[in-house]
N, C-alpha and C positions, 0 to 999 in steps of 0.2 A: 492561395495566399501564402507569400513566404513566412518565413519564421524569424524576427530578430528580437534574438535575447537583450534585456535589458543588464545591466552589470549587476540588477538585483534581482535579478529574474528566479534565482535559482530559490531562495527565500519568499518570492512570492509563489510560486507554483506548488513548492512544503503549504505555505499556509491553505493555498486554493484546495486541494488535496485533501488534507485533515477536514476542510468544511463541508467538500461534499461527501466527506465518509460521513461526517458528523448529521447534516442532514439525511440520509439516506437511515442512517440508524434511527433518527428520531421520527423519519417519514414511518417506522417499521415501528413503534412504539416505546423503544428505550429511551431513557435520559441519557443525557451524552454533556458531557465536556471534554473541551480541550485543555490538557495542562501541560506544564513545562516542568517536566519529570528526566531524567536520566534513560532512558530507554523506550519511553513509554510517549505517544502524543495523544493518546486519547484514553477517556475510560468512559464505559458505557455501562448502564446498567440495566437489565428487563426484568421489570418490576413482575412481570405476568412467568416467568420462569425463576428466578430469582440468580437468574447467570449474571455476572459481572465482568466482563470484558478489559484488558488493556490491551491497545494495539499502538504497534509502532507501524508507523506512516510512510510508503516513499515514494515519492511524485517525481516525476523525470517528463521533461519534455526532449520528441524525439525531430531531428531536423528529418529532411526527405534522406530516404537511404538508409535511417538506422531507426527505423521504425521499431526491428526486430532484436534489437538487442538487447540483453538479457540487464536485469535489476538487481544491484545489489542489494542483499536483504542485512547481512551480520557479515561482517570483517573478524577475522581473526590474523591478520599481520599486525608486526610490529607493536607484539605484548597485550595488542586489542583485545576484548574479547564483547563483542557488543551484544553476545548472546545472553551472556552473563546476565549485563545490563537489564534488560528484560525479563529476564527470570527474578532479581532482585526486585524491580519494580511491581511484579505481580505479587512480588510476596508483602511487600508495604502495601500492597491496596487490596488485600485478599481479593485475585481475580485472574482470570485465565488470561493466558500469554494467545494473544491475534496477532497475523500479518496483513496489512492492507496495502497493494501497490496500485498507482494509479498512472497513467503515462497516457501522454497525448501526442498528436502527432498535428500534421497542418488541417488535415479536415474530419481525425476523430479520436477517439480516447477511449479508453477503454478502464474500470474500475474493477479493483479484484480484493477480494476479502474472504483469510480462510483463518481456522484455529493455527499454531505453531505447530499444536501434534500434529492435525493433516499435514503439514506441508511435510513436519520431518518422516511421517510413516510414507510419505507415496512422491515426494521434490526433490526431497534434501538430497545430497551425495555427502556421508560422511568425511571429514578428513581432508577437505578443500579449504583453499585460507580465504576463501570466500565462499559463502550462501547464497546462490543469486533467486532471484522467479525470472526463469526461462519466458520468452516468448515469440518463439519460433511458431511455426503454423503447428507445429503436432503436438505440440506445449500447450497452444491455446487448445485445440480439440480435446488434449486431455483436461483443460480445464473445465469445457464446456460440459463433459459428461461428467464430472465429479458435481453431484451432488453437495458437499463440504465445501465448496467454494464457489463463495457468494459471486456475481460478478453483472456489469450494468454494464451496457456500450454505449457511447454517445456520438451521434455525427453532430457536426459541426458547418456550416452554412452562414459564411460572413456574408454580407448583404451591403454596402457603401462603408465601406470598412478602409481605401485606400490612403495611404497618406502621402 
């Protein structure tokens, strides 16, 4: 099934994103909100460890052909620094800085969720005016064996779907 973006498409698939992180964490026993924070789209909390999470969110839908191309995480052009942004927000919610990307494609999707430190101890390339999460095939293999980084696949199977 093809892919046509709606002109608000890009703001529904943010929100769709944030709710299956949301679920998935509360499927796993945390409370969870969604808030509208500067950096931050979600905070979670695990009552049973007493970890507190904030995660910023990024959902991309991919058309066919760019399935594999990489996500921006934190911008640093033009005086940005969205990194910041996050670090500030986990200090207002006393709680650790998460990354969650989510990206779909025409028949499946793929969810990924790790701490900021894993990413910058074993992702990050310093010094780039962008932060992406790679997902190339050897990108996803290295995600698949890390341990740190949570991740759900989903296929997708429309069924009288045409319009």
């Amino acid at each position: 099934m093809e892919i046509i973006k709606s002109p608000r498409h890009q703001k529904i698939i943010g929100n769709f994103g944030e709710s299956l992180i949301c679920n998935w964490l509360s499927r796993s026993g945390f409370e969870v909100a969604v808030v509208d924070h500067t950096g931050i789209d979600i905070v979670a909390y695990n009552p049973l460890t007493g970890k507190r999470l904030a995660i910023t969110v990024k959902s991309r839908t991919r058309m066919t052909g760019s399935e594999r191309e990489s996500v921006n995480i934190f911008s640093y052009q033009r005086g940005k620094n969205d990194r910041d942004k996050v670090l500030n927000a986990c200090k207002a919610f006393a709680s650790e800085p998460w990354i969650a990307v989510y990206v779909e494609s025409t028949n499946y999707a793929d969810i990924y969720l790790t701490s900021l430190q894993n990413y910058d101890s074993k992702y990050c390339r310093p010094g780039k005016a962008i932060d992406d999460w790679k997902m190339g095939a050897k990108d996803r293999e290295r995600y698949a064996s890390d341990t740190s980084v949570r991740h759900i696949h989903l296929e997708f199977q429309a069924k009288n779907w045409a319009w």
